[in-house]
C-alpha positions as CSV (number, residue, x, y, z in Angstrom):
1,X,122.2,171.5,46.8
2,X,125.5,173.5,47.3
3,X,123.6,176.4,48.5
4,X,122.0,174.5,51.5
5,X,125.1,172.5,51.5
6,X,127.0,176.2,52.2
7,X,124.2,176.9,54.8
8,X,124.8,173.9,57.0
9,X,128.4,174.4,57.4
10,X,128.0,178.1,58.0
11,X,125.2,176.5,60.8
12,X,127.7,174.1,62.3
13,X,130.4,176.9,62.5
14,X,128.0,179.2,64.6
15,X,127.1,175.5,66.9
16,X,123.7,175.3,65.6
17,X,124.0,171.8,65.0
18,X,120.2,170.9,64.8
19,X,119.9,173.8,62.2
20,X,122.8,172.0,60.5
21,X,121.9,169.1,60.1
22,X,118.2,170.3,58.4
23,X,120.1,172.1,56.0
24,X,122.2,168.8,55.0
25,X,119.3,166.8,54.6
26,X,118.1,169.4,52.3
27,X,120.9,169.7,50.1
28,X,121.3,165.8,50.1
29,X,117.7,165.9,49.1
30,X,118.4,167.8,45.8
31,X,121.2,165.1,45.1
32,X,121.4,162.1,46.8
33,X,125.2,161.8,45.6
34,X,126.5,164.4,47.4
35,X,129.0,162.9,49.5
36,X,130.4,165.5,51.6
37,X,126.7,166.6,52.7
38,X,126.6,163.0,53.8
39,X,129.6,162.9,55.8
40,X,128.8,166.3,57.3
41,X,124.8,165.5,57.8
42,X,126.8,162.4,60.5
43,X,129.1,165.2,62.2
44,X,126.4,167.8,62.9
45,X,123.8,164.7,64.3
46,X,127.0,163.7,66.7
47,X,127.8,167.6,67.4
48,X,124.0,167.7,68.4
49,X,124.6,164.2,70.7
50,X,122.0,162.2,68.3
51,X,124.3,159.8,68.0
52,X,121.8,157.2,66.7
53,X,121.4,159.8,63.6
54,X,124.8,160.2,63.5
55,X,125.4,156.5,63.1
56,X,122.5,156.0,60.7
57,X,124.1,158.5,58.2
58,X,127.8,157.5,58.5
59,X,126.8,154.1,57.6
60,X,124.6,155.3,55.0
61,X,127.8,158.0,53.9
62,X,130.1,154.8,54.2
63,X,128.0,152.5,52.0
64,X,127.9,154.9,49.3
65,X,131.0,156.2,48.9
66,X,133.7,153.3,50.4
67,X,136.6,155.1,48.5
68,X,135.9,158.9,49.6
69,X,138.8,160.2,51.3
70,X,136.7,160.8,54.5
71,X,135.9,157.4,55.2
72,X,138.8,156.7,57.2
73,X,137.8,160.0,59.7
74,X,134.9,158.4,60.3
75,X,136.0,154.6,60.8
76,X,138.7,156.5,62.9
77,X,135.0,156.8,65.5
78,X,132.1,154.6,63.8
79,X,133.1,151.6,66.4
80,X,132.3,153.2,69.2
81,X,129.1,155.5,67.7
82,X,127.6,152.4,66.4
83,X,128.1,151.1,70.0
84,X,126.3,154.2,71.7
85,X,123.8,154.6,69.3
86,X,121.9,151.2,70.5
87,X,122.1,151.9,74.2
């Protein structure tokens, strides 16, 4: 998991985003309580302007892990993605 977990950031550093985003489903795959591959798997979906997918795993990162430190980045922006995401 922390292998593909490595890939995907090293994918959304170079701006592949879709790329990205496999690779964090893959490492989230090998262990479904990997928060940060959650949280990131939201970011790279929004980098790649699928919002809808980036809505769908915040929420999902968010109802797993309401005390991980990176909740509040991404209730700093949910409101308005959860918004977008149905239009």
């Amino acid at each position: 998991a922390s292998c593909w977990f490595q890939l995907g950031t090293a994918q959304s550093k170079l701006e592949d985003f879709p790329s990205a985003a496999h690779a964090f489903e893959r490492a989230i795959e090998l262990d479904e309580q990997y928060a940060v591959a959650w949280f990131n798997l939201g970011g790279a979906h929004l980098n790649a302007g699928h919002l809808h997918s980036a809505a769908q795993a915040w929420g999902e990162a968010v109802r797993r892990f309401p005390e991980h430190k990176l909740v509040s980045v991404v209730r700093a922006d949910y409101d308005w993605l959860v918004g977008a995401a149905s239009e």
